[in-house]
C-alpha positions as CSV (number, residue, x, y, z in Angstrom):
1,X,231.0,88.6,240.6
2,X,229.8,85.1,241.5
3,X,232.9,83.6,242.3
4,X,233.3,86.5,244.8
5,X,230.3,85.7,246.5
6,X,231.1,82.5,247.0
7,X,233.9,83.4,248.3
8,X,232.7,85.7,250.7
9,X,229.9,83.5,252.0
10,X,232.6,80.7,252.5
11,X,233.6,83.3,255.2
12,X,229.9,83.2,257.1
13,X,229.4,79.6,256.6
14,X,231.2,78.4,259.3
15,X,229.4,80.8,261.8
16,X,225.8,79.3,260.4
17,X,227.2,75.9,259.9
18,X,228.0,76.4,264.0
19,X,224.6,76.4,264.6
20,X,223.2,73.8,262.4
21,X,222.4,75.8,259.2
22,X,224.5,76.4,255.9
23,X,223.4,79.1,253.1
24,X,223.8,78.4,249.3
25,X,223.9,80.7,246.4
26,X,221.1,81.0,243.9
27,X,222.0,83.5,241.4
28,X,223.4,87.0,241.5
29,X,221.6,89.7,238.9
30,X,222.6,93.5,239.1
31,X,224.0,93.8,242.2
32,X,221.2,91.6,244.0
33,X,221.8,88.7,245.3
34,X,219.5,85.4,245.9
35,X,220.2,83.2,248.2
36,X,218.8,79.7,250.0
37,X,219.1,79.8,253.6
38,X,219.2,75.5,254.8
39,X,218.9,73.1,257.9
40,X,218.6,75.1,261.0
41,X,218.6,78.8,259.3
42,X,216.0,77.7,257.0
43,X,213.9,77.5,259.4
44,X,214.4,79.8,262.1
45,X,212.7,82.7,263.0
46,X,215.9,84.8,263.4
47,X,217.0,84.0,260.1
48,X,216.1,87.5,258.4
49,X,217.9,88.9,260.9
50,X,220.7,87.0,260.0
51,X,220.3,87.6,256.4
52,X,220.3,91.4,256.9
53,X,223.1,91.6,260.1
54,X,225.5,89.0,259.2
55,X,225.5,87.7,255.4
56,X,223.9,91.0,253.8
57,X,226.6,92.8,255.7
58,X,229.7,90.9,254.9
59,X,229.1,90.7,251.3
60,X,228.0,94.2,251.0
61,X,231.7,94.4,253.1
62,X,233.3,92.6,250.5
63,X,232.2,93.3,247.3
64,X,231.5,97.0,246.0
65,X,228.4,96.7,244.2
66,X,226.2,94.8,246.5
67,X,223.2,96.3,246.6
68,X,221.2,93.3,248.9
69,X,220.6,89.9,249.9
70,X,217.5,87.9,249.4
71,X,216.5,84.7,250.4
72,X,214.6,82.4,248.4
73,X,212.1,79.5,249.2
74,X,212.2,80.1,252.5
75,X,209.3,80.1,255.0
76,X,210.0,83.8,256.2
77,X,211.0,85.4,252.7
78,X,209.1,88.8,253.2
């Protein structure tokens, strides 16, 4: 399933690289996946919306079996 994600997150990059942000994948455990949200979109108060409206979205899209996406170390992880 990793591999998948990667995939499908190479498809959002560009849109978060576009703004000065980039997104790597942590791990992937039953259906959950962690992610690190970097540059701009690590920062940015935004960011869980575009964790939850753009990548959380896409993946869940993507891959059957997605059940969320989290981010990790970042300043707004709820």
């Amino acid at each position: 399933m990793r591999e998948e994600v990667e995939k499908a997150l190479g498809k959002v990059r560009p849109f978060l690289l576009a703004d000065g942000g980039d997104i790597e994948l942590v791990d992937v455990t039953d259906g959950v996946v962690q992610v690190r949200l970097t540059g701009a979109c690590g920062s940015c108060p935004m960011s869980q919306m575009t964790l939850r409206q753009g990548v959380e979205r896409a993946l869940k899209e993507s891959i059957p079996g997605i059940k969320e996406v989290v981010a990790v170390n970042s300043p707004f992880n709820i």
